[in-house]
Biotite code that builds the C-alpha atoms (Angstrom):
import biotite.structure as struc

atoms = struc.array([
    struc.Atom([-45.504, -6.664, 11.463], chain_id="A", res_id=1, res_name="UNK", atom_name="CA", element="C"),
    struc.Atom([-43.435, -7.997, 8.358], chain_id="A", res_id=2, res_name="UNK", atom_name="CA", element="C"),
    struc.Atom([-43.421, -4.014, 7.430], chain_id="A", res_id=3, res_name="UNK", atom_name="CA", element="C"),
    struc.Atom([-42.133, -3.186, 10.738], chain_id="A", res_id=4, res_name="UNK", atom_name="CA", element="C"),
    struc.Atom([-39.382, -5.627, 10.120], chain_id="A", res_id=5, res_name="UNK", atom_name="CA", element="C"),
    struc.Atom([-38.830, -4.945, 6.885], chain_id="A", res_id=6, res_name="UNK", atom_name="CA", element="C"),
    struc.Atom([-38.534, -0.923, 7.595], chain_id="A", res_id=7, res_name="UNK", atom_name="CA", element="C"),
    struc.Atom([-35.794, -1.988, 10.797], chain_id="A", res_id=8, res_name="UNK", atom_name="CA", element="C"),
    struc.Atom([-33.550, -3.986, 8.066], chain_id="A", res_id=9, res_name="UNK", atom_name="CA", element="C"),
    struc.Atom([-33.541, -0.549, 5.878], chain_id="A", res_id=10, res_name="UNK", atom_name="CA", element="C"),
    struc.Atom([-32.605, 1.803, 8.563], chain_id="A", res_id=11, res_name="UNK", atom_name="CA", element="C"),
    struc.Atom([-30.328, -0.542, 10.702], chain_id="A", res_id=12, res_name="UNK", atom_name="CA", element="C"),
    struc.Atom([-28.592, -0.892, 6.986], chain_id="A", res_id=13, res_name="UNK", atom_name="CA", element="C"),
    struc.Atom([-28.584, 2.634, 6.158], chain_id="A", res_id=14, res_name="UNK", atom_name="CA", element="C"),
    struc.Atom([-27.252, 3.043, 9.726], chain_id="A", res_id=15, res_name="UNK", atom_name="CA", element="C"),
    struc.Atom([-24.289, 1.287, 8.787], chain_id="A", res_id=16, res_name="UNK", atom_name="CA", element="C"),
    struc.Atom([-23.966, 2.748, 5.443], chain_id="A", res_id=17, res_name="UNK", atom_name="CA", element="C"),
    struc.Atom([-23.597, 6.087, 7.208], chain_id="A", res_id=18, res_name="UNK", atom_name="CA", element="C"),
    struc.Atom([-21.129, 5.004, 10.399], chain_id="A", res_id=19, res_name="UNK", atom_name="CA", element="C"),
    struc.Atom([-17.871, 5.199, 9.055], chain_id="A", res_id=20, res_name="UNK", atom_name="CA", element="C"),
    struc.Atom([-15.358, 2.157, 10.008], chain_id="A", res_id=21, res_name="UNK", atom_name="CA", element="C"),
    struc.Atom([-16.074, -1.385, 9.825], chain_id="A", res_id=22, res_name="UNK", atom_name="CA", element="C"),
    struc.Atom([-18.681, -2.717, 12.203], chain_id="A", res_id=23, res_name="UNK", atom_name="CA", element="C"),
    struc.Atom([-18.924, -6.348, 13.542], chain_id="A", res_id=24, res_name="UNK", atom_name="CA", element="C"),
    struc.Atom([-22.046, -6.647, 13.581], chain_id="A", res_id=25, res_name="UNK", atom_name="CA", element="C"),
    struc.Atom([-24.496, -9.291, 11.958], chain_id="A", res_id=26, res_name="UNK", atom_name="CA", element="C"),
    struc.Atom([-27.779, -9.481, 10.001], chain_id="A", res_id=27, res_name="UNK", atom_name="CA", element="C"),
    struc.Atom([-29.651, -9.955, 13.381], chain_id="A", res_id=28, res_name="UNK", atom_name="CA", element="C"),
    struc.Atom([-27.842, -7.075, 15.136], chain_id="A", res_id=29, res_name="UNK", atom_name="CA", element="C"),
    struc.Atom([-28.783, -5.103, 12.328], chain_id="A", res_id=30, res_name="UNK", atom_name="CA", element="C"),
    struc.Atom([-32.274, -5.975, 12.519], chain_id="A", res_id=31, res_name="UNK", atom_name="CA", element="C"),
    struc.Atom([-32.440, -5.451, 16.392], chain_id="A", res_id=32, res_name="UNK", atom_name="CA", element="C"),
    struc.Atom([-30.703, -1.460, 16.130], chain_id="A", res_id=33, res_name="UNK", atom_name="CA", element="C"),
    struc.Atom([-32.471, -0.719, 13.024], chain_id="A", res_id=34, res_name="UNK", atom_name="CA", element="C"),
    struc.Atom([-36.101, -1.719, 15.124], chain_id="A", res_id=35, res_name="UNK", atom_name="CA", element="C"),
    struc.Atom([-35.273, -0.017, 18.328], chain_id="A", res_id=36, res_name="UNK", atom_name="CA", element="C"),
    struc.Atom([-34.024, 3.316, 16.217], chain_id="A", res_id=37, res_name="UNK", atom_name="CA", element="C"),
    struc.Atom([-37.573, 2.886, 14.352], chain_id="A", res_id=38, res_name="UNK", atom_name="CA", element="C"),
    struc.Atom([-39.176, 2.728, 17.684], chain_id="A", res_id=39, res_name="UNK", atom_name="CA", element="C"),
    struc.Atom([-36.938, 5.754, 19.066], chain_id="A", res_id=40, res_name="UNK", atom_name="CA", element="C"),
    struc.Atom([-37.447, 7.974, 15.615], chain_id="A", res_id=41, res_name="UNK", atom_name="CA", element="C"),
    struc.Atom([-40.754, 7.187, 16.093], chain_id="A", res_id=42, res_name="UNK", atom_name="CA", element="C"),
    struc.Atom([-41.401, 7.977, 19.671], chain_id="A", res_id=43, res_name="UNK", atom_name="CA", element="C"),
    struc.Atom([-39.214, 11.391, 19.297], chain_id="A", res_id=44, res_name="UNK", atom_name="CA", element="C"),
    struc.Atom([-41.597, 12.311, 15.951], chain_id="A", res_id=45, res_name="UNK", atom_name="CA", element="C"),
    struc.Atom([-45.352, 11.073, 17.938], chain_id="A", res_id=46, res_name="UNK", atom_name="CA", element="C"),
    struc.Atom([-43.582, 13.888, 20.256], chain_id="A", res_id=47, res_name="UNK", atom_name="CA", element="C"),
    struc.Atom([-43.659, 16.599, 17.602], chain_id="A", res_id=48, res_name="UNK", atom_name="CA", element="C"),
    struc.Atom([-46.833, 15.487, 16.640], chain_id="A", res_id=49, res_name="UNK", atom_name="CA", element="C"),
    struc.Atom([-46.040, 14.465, 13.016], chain_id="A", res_id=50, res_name="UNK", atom_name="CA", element="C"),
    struc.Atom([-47.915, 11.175, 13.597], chain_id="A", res_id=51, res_name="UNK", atom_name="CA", element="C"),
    struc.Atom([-48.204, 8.185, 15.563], chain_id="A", res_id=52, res_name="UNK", atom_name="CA", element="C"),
    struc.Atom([-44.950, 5.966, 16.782], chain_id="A", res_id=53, res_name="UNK", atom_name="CA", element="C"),
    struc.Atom([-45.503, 3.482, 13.184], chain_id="A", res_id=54, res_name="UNK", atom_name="CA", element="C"),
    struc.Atom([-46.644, 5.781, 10.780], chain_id="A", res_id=55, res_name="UNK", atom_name="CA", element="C"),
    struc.Atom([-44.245, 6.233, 7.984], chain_id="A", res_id=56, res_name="UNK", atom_name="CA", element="C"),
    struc.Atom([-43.385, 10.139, 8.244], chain_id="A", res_id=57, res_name="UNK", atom_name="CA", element="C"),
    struc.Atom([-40.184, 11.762, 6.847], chain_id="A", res_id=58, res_name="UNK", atom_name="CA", element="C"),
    struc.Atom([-39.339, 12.844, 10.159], chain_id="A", res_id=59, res_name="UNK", atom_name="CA", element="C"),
    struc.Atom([-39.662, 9.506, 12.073], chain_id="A", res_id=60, res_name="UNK", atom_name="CA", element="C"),
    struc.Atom([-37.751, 8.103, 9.623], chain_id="A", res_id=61, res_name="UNK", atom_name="CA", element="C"),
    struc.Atom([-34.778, 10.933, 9.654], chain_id="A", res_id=62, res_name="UNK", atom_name="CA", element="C"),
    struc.Atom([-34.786, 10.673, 13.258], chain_id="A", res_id=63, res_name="UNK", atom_name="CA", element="C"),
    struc.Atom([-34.753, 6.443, 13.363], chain_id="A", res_id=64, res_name="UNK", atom_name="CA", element="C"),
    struc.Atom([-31.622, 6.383, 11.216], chain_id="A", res_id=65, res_name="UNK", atom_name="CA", element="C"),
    struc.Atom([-30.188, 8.599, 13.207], chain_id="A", res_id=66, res_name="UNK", atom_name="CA", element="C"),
    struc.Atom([-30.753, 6.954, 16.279], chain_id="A", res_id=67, res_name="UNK", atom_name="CA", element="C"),
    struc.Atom([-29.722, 3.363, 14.652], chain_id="A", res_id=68, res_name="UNK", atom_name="CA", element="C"),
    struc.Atom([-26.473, 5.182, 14.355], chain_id="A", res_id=69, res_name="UNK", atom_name="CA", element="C"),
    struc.Atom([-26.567, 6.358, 17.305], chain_id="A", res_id=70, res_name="UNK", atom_name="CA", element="C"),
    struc.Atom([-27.310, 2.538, 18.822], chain_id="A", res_id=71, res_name="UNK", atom_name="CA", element="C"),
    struc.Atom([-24.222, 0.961, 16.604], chain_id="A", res_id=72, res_name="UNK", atom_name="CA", element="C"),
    struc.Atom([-21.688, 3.530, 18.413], chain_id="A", res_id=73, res_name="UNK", atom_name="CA", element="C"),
    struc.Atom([-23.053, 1.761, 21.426], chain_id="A", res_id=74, res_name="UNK", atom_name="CA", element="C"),
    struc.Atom([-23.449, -1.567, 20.345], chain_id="A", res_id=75, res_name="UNK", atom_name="CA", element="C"),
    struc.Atom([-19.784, -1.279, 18.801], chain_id="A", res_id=76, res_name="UNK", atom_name="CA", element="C"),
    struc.Atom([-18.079, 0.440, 22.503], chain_id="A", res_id=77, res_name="UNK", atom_name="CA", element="C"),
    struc.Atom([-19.703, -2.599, 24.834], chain_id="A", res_id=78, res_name="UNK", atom_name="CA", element="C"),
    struc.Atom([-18.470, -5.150, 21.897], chain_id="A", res_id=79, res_name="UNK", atom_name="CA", element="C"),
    struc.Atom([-15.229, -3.166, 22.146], chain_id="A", res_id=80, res_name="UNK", atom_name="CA", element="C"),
    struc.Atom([-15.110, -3.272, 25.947], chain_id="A", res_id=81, res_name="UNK", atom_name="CA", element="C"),
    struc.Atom([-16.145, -7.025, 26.595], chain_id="A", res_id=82, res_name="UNK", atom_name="CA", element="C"),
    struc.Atom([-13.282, -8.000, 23.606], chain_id="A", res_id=83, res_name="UNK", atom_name="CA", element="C"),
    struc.Atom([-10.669, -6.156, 25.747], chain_id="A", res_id=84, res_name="UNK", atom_name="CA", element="C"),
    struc.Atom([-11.214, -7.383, 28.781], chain_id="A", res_id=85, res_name="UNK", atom_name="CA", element="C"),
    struc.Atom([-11.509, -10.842, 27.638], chain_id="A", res_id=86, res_name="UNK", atom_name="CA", element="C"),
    struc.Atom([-8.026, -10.356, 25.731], chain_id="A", res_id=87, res_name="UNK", atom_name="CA", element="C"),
    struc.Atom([-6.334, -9.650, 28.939], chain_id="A", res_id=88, res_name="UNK", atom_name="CA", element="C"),
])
């Protein structure tokens, strides 16, 4: 479990290495997007067979930080959205 946490803080902070522009997002945030891209990379690599959902595979991993990236585009367009319409 601490692993699993542990592995969601590395790719929700390489996820943010790699999306250009300044996020506003905090150490929690992080945590959440990097997990749920962990869970996605994961899911998408049990599908090629390369190994179960939390085995540590190259793949899963590749695929996890790419879908933490993916996540933080979303994350950062609803943040965007609810800012506007509260400035309004």
């Amino acid at each position: 479990m601490i692993g699993f946490i542990i592995a969601g803080l590395i790719i929700g902070a390489l996820a943010r290495l790699i999306k250009p522009g300044k996020q506003n997002l905090g150490l929690l945030a992080t945590l959440l997007l990097g997990l749920a891209g962990s869970v996605i990379g994961g899911l998408i690599a049990s599908f090629f067979h390369t190994g179960g959902i939390f085995e540590l595979n190259i793949l899963g991993f590749i695929l996890a930080v790419i879908a933490a990236v993916l996540l933080i585009g979303v994350a950062e367009s609803l943040s965007g959205r609810r800012n506007r319409s509260v400035r309004r």
